[in-house]
C-alpha positions as CSV (number, residue, x, y, z in Angstrom):
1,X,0.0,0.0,0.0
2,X,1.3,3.4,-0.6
3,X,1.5,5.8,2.1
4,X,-1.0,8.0,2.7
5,X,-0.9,11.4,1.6
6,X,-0.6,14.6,3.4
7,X,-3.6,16.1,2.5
8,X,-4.9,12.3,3.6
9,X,-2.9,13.0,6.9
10,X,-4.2,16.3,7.8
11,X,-7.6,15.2,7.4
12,X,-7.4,12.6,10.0
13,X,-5.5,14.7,12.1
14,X,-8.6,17.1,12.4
15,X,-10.8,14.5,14.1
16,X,-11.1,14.7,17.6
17,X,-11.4,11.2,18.7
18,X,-8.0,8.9,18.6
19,X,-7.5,7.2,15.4
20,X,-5.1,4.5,13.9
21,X,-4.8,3.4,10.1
22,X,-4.2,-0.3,10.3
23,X,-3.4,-2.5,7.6
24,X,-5.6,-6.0,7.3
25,X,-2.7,-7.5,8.5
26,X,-2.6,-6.0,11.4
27,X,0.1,-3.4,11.7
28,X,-0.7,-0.1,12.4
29,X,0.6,2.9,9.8
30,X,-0.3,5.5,11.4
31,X,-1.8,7.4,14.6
32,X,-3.4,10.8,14.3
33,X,-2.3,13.5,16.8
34,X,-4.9,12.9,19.5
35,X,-4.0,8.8,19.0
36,X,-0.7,10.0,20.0
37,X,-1.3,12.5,22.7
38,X,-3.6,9.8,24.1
39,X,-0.5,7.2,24.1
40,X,1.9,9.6,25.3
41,X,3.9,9.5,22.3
42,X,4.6,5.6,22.0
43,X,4.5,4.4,18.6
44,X,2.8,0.6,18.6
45,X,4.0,-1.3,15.6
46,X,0.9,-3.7,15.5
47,X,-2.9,-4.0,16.4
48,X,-1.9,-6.7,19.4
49,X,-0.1,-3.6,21.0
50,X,-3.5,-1.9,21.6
51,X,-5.6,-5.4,22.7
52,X,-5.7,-6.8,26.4
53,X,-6.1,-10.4,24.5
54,X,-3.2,-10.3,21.5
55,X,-4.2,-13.7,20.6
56,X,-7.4,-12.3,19.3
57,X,-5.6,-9.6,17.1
58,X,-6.7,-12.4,14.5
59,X,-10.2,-13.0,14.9
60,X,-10.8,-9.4,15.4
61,X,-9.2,-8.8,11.7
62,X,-11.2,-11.1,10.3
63,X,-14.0,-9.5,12.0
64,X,-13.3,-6.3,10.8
65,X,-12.5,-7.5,7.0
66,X,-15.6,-8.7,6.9
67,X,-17.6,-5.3,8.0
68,X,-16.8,-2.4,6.2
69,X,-18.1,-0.5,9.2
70,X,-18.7,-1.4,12.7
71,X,-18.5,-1.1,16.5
72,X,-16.8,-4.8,17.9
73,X,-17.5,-3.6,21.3
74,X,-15.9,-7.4,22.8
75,X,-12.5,-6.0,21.9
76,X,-10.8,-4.7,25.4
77,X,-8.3,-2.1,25.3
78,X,-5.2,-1.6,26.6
79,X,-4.6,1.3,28.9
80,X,-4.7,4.3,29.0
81,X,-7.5,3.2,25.9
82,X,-9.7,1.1,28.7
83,X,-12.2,3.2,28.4
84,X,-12.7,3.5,24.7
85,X,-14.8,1.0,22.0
86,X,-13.4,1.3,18.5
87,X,-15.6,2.3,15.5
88,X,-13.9,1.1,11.8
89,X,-14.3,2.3,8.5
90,X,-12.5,1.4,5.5
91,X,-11.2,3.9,3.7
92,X,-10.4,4.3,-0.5
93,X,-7.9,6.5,-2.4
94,X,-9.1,7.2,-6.0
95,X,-12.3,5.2,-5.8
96,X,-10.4,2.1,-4.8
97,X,-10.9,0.0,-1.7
98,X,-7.6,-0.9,0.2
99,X,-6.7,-3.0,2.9
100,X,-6.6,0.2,5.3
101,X,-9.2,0.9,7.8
102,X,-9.1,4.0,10.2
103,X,-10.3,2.6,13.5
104,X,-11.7,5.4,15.5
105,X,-11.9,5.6,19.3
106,X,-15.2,6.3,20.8
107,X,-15.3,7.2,24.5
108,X,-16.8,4.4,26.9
109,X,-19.9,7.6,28.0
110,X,-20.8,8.1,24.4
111,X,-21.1,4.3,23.0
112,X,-22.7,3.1,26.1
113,X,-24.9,6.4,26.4
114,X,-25.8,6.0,23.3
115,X,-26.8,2.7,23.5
116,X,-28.3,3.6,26.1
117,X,-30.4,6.2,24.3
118,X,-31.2,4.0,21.4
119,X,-32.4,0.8,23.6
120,X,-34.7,3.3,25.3
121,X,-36.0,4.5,22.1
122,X,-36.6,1.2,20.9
123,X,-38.6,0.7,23.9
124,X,-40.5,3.4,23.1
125,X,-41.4,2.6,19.8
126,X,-42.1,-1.3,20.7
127,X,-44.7,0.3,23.3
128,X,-46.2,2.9,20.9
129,X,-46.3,-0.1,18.4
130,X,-48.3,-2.5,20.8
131,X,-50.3,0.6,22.3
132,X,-51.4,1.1,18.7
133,X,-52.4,-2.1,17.9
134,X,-54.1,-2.6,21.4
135,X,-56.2,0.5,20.4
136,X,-56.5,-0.5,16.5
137,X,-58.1,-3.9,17.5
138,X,-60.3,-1.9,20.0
139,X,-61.8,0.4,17.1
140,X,-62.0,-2.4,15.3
141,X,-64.2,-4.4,17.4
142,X,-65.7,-1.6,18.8
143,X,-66.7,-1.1,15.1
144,X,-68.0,-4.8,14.4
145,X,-70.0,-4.6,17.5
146,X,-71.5,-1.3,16.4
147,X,-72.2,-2.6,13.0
148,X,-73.5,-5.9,14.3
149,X,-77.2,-7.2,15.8
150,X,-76.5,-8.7,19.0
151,X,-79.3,-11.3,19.1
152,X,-78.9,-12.6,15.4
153,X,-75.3,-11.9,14.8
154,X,-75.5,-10.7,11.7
155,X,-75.0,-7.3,10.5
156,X,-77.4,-4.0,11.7
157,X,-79.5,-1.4,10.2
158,X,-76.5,1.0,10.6
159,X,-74.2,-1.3,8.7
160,X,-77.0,-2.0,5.9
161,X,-77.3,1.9,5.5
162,X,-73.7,2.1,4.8
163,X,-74.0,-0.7,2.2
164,X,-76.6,0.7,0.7
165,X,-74.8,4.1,0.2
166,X,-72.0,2.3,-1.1
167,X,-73.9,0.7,-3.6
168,X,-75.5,3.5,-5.1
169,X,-72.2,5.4,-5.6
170,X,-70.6,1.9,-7.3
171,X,-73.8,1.4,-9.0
172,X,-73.6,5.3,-10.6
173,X,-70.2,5.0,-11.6
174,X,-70.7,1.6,-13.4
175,X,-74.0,2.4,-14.7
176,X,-75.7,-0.6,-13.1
177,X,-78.6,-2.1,-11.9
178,X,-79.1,-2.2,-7.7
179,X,-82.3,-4.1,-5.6
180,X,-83.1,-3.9,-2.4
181,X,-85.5,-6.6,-0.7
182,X,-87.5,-5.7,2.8
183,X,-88.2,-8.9,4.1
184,X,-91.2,-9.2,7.2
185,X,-91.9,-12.2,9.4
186,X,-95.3,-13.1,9.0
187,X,-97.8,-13.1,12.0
188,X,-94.2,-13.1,14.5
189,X,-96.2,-10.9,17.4
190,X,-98.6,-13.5,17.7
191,X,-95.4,-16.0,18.2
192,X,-94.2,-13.8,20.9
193,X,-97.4,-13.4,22.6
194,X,-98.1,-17.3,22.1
195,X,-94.8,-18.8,23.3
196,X,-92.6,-16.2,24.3
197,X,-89.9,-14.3,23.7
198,X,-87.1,-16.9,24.0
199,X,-89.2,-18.7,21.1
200,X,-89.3,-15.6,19.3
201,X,-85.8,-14.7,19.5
202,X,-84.6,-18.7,18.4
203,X,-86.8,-17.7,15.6
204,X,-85.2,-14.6,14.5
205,X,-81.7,-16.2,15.1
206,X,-82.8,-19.3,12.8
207,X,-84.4,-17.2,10.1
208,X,-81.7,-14.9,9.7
209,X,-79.4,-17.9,9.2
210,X,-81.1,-19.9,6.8
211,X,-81.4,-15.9,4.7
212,X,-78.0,-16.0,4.9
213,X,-77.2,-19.4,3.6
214,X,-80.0,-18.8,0.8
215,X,-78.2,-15.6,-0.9
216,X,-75.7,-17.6,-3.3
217,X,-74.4,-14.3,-5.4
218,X,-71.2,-12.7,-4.5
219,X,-72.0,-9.0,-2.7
220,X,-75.4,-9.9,-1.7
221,X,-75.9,-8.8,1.8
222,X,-78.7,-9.1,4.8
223,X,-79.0,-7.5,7.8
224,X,-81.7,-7.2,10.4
225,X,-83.2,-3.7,10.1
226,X,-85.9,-3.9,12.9
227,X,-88.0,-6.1,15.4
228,X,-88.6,-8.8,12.6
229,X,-87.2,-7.4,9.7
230,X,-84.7,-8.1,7.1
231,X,-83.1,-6.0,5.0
232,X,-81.5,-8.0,1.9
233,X,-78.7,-5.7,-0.6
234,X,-78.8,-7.3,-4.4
235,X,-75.6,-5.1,-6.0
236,X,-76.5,-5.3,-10.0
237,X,-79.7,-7.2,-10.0
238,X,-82.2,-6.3,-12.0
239,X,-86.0,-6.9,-11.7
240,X,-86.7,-10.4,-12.5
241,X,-83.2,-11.6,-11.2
242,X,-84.3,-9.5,-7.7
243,X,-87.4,-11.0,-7.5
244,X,-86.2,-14.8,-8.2
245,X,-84.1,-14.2,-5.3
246,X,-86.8,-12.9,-2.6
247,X,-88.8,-16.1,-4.5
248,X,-85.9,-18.2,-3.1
249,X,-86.1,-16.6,0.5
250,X,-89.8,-17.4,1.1
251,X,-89.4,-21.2,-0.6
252,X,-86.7,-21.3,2.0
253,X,-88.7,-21.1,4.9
254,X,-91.6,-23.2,3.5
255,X,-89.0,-26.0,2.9
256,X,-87.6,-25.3,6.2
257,X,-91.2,-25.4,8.0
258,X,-92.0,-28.8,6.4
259,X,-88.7,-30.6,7.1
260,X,-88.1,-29.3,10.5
261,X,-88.2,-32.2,12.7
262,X,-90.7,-32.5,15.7
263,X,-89.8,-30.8,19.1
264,X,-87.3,-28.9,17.5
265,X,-87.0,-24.9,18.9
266,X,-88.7,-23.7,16.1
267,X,-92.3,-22.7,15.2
268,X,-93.0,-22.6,11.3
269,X,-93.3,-18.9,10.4
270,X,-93.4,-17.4,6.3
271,X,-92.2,-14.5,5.3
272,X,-93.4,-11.2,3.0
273,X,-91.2,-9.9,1.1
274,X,-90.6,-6.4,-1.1
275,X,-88.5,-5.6,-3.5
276,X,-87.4,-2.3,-5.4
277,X,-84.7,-2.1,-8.0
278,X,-82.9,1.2,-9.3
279,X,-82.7,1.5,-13.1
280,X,-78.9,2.1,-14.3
281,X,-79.8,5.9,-15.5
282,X,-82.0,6.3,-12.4
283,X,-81.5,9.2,-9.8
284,X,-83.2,7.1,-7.1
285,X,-81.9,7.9,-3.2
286,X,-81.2,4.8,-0.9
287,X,-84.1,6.3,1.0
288,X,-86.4,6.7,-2.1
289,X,-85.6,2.7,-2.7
290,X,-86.4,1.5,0.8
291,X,-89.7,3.4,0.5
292,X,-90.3,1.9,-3.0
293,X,-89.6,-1.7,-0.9
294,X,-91.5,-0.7,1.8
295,X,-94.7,-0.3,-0.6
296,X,-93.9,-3.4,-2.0
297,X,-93.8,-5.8,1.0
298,X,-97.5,-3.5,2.2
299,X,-99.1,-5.1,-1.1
300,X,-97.4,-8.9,-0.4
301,X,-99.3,-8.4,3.0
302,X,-102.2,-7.1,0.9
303,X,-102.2,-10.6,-1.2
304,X,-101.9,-12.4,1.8
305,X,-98.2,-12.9,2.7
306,X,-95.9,-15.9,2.5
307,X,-94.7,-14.4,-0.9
308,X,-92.7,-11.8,-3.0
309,X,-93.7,-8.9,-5.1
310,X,-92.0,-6.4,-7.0
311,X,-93.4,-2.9,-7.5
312,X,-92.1,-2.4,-11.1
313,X,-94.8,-5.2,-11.7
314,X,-98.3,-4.9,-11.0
315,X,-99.8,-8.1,-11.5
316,X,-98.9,-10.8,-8.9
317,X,-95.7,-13.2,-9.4
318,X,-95.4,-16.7,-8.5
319,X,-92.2,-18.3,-7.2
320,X,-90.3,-19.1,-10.6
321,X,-90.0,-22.8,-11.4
322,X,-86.4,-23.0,-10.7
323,X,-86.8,-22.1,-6.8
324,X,-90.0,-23.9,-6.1
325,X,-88.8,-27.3,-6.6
């Protein structure tokens, strides 16, 4: 290696800590003035001249050739260096990597301070970290129970309103069809008044299970809106596809009434149902829809319940043949 230059020199004179150029084999080149001041003007010839353990001169070269910077804080120093940790950097002369490292020496207050400081802030940010996801999973189940019905388990009239908002943006940006279904339990106050309210509510629980199980298209959505209503979300269905599926939810519960075995918690109930679709170039509100629905479970009571109709069609629908079987 060629020695290094003044200009080389002067710069690592300038620094304030001690440092020594070493070679990778282990002698030392050079010492900057606070090295020597720090030394009292002895001139070690080799790395092992400034390590309590010589015999490790080796390993900690190897060490050090394989780091292009680091802190080997296991190295112990000899005095009056006891209380320093060396820092190493490798150094280059005209963009070229030589075997030279300048291996700085940090006081003992400033590395352990330091790491010190940094453990603590590490600490810090592990807590903030775990504090955040503590309160991340909190708003998150404080949002599910918010959005959920706690007898039926399914989703609320707050959480269907939100669907249905989002549905009518998507379904104006896509220019798209969108149906909404009100669906009623038939005759249910004379169940509670009958049998009670436990009945009632193993009722409710059932029926909104066995609506959820019966809606087979991807983004279709139910949620219980009142006492004993349903409110069902049909994303791009249009009329006839909207009322085949309220079709499906009444044959449903017939099925469900006949096959139910004896002494089972159930009592057979029907269901009315109303549906109201939005035209693609429609300007209909969510509230507008629901109202449309509303009008259109009124006239499936009218007929005499346990059935589906649509408002866009007057005359009175039976269940299409591929649901009633």
């Amino acid at each position: 290696m060629m020695p290094l230059s003044a200009d080389c020199r002067a710069l690592i004179d300038a620094l304030s800590m001690p440092v020594f150029v070493v070679h990778g084999d282990g002698r030392l080149e050079w010492l900057n003035r606070r090295a020597r001041r720090v030394l009292a003007g002895s001139a070690p010839q080799t790395i092992k001249n400034l390590l309590v353990s010589p015999s490790r001169s080796e390993e900690f070269l190897r060490v050090m050739r394989r780091n292009q910077a680091f802190s080997h804080l296991a190295v112990h120093l000899r005095p009056p260096l006891q209380d320093s940790y060396i820092a190493s950097t490798r150094i280059a002369r005209q963009g070229e990597f030589l075997d030279c490292w300048l291996l700085e020496l940090l006081p003992r207050q400033l590395v352990v301070g330091g790491m010190y400081q940094l453990s603590q802030m590490i600490q810090r940010t592990t807590v903030l970290k775990r504090e955040r996801a503590v309160a991340e999973k909190t708003a998150r189940m404080a949002l599910t129970q918010a959005s959920r019905d706690s007898l039926t388990g399914i989703a609320n009239r707050r959480a269907f309103d939100d669907w249905l908002a989002a549905a009518l943006i998507q379904a104006d940006q896509q220019q798209d069809w969108l149906s909404v279904m009100i669906v009623d339990l038939d005759y249910f106050k004379a169940i509670n008044d009958t049998h009670g309210h436990d009945l009632g509510d193993q009722v409710l629980k059932r029926v909104a299970r066995l609506l959820g199980g019966a809606l087979t298209r991807r983004g279709d959505q139910v949620a219980r809106i009142g006492g004993e209503e349903f409110g069902v979300l049909l994303p791009g269905a249009d009329i006839h596809a909207s009322l085949k599926v309220a079709w499906r939810l009444v044959m449903t519960l017939r099925h469900y009434n006949v096959g139910c075995p004896a002494g089972d918690s159930w009592h057979p109930v029907t269901l009315s149902v109303g549906v109201a679709t939005r035209l693609p170039d429609q300007m209909t509100t969510g509230r507008d829809l629901m109202r449309e629905a509303d009008r259109s479970l009124y006239l499936a009571k009218q007929r005499g319940r346990d059935q589906a109709v649509h408002g866009a069609l007057s005359a009175q629908s039976d269940p299409p043949r591929a649901d009633a079987g």
